[in-house]
C-alpha positions as CSV (number, residue, x, y, z in Angstrom):
1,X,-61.1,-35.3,-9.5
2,X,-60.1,-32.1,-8.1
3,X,-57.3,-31.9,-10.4
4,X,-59.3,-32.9,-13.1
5,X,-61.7,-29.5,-12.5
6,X,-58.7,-27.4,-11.9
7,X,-57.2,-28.3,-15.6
8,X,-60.2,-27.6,-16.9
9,X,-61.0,-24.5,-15.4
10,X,-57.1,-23.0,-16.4
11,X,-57.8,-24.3,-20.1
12,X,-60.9,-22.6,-20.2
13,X,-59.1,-19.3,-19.4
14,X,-57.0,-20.1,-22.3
15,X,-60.0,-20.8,-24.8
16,X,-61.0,-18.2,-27.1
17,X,-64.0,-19.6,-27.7
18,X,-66.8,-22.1,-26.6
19,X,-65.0,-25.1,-27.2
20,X,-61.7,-26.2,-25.4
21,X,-59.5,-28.1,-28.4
22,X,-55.8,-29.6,-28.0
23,X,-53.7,-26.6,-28.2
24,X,-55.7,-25.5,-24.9
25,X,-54.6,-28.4,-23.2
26,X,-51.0,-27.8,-24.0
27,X,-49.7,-25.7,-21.4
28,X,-50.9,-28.3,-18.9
29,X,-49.9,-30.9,-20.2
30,X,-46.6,-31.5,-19.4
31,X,-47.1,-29.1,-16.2
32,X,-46.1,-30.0,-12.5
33,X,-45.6,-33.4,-11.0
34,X,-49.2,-33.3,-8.5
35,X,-48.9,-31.1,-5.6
36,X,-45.5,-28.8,-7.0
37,X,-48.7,-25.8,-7.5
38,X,-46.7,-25.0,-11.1
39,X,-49.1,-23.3,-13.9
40,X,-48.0,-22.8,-17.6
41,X,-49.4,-20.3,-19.5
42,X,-49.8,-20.0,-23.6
43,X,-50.4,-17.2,-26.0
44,X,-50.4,-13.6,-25.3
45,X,-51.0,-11.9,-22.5
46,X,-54.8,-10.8,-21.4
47,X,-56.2,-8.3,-19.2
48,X,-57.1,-10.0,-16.2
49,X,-60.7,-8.1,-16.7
50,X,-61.4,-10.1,-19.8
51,X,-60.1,-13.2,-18.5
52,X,-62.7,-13.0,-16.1
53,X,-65.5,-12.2,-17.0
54,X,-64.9,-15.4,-19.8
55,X,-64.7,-17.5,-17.4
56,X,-67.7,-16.1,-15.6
57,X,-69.7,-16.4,-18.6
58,X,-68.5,-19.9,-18.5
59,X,-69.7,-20.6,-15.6
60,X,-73.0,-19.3,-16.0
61,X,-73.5,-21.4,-19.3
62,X,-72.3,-24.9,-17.1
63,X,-73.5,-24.1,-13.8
64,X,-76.7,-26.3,-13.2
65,X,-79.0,-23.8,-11.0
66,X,-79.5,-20.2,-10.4
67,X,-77.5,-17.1,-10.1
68,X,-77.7,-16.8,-6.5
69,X,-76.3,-20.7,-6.3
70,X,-73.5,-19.8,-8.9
71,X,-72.5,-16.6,-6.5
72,X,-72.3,-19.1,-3.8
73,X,-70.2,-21.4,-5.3
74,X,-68.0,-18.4,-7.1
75,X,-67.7,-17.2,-3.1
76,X,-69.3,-13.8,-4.9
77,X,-72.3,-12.0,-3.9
78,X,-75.1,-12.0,-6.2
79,X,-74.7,-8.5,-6.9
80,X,-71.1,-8.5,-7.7
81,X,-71.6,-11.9,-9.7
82,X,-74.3,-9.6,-11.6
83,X,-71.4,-6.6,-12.0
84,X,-68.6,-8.9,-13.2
85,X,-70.9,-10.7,-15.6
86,X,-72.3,-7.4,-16.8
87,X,-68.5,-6.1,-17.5
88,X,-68.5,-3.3,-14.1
């Protein structure tokens, strides 16, 4: 299950949008044998800054509570959960 989460999460980073489709999946899919810690990348290079607060955002919109819980599980503090989101 945990791998599961950890696929999703690095195809989400790849998504440009709200929807993760096939070509997302792609630089996973023939990744690492389980446990070799081996991450492939597609398309262009982002800044890290963007990359982040995307999947922020992300998280907001699936997280099922409130900021303060999402912080906690981000291991943020609300305030800097409320910075990152908010783009520094």
């Amino acid at each position: 299950m945990r791998e599961l989460r950890n696929l999703l999460e690095r195809t989400v980073l790849l998504a440009d949008g709200p929807e993760i489709g096939p070509e997302h999946l792609a630089c996973c899919a023939e990744g690492a044998a389980p446990g070799e810690g081996t991450v492939r990348f597609a398309g262009p290079v982002r800044p890290l800054e963007e990359v982040e607060r995307a999947y922020l955002r992300w998280a907001a919109a699936v997280h099922r509570g409130d900021r303060r819980s999402l912080a906690r599980a981000l291991g943020l503090s609300e305030r800097t959960l409320y910075r990152r989101l908010r783009g520094r």
